[in-house]
N, C-alpha and C positions, 0 to 999 in steps of 0.2 A: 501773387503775394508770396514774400520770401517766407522760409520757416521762420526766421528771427520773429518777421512780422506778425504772423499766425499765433506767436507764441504771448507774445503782448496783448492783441487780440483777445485770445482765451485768458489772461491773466485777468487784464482790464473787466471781462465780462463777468468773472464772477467776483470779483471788488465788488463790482456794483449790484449782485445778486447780492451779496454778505449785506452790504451796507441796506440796502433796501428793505430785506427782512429785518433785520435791525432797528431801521426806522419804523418798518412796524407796529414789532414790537412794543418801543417806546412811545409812541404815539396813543397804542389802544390800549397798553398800560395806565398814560396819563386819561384819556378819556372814560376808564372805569373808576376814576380819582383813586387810583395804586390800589388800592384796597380790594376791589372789584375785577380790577381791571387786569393785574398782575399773572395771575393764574392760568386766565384763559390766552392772553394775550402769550406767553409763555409757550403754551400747547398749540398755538397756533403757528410759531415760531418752528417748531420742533415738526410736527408736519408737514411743514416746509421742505428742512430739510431731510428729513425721513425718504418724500418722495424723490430728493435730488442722488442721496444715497442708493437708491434703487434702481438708478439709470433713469429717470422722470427728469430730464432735464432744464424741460420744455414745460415744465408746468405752469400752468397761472399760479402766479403766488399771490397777490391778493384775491383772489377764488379761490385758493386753497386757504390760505391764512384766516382768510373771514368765515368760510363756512365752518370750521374750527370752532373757532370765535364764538357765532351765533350760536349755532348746536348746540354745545355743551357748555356753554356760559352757567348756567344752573350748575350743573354736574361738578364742574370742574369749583368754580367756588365752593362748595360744599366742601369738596373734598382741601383745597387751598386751606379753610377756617380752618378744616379738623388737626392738618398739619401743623397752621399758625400755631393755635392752644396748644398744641403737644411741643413746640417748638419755645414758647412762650414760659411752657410750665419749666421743663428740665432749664431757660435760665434761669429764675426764679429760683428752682433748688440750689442751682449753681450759685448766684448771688449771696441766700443765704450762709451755704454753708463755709463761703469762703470769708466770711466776718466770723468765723467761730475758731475757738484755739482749743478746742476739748478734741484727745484724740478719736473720738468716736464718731465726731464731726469727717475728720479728716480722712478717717477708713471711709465712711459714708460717700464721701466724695468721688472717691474710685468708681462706684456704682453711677453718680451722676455721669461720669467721664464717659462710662460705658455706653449709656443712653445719648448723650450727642454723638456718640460715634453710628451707634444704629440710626439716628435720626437722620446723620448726612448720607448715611447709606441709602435709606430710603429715598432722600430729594435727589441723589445721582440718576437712580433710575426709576425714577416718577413718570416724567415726560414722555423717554422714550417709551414708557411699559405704554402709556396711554394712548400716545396715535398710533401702536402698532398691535396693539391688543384692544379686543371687544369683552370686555368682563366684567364680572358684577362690581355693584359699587365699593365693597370694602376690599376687593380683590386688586384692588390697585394700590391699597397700602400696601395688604401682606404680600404680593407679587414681587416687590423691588427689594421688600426685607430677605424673601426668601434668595433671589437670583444673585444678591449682594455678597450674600454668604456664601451661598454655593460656588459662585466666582471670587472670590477673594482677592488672584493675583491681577484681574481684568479692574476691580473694584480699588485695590488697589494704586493701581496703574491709571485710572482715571482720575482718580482724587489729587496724584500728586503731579499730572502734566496739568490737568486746569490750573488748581492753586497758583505753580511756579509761572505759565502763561502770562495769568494775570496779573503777578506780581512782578513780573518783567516787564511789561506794558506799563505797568502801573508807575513805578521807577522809573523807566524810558520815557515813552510816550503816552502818557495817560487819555491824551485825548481818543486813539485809539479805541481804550474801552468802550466809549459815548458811541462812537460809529462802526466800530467790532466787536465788541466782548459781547455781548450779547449770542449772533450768532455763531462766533466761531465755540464758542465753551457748547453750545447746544449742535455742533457738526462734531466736535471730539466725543460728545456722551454719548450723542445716537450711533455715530460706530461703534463704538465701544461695547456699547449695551447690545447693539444687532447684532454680533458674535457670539453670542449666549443665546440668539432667539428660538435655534431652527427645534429644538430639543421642548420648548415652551411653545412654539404652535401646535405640535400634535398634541400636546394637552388640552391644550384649549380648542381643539375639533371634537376631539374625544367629549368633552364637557360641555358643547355647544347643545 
């Protein structure tokens, strides 16, 4: 086998890894009818790649993806709602306040601005905090607010190579997203976010 060929090979192979977690995804997504299904199917995604990240190359990915899945199905919706409603409310503030012309509305609004900003912070590093950390249950909100912060130019840096990704795709070849976006945005977050970890595991042995 020539190198050229080798390299095809290994390209082709993980095409089909991306694409298949993907479908996943999208599949246990729709089988929780999105609402249900979104969250876990999501974290399921991200352990995927978590493990591929770690040199696991070879992993079962539907054994990995589904024990995911099941496990924490409870857990993870739980925690999904609490996001939804917080995610839910600041638009609702935002709605409102953007039908109002009084300037105290309009100060007011800077403060909404702020709270999406902390809330994407949060959804950046959600997943990754979740399949690579064992912690209590509200510890997986404040964990991603705190690590977001603390990293800022990593936080950053991730917020605006997804975005433009996607919106390149999106423009281009949008179909792409249907059979990539999914996981390639959750292979940029988990590196991302795993570069910030090694400092957040000794806490979390220390607290075990």
């Amino acid at each position: 086998m020539t190198r050229l060929t080798m390299v095809f090979y290994r390209f082709s192979e993980w095409v089909t890894r991306f694409a298949y977690v993907n479908l996943l995804w999208v599949v246990f997504t729709l089988l929780g009818l999105v609402i249900f299904g979104i969250t876990p199917a999501t974290a399921g995604m991200f352990a995927v790649i978590r493990k591929w990240l770690t040199g696991e190359h070879d992993v079962p990915v539907f054994k990995t993806f589904w024990e995911v899945y099941r496990k924490d199905f409870l857990k993870l919706n739980a925690l999904g709602l609490i996001l939804a409603f917080i995610g839910y409310f600041i638009y609702i503030e935002f709605s409102i306040l953007r039908t109002q012309t009084h300037i105290a509305y309009y100060i007011a609004s800077f403060g909404v601005i702020a709270q999406m900003i902390l809330y994407f912070v949060v959804l950046i590093y959600f997943f990754p905090i979740f399949v690579h950390f064992n912690l209590k249950f509200f510890d997986y909100l404040k964990w991603p607010f705190l690590i977001g912060f603390i990293h800022p130019i990593m936080t950053i840096f991730l917020a605006i190579v997804t975005n433009v990704l996607l919106y390149i795709l999106y423009v281009t070849i949008p179909a792409i997203i249907f059979f990539f976006g999914g996981s390639i945005v959750a292979y940029i977050l988990t590196w991302g976010a795993s570069k910030t970890f090694s400092f957040y595991e000794k806490i979390e042995k220390r607290e075990a």
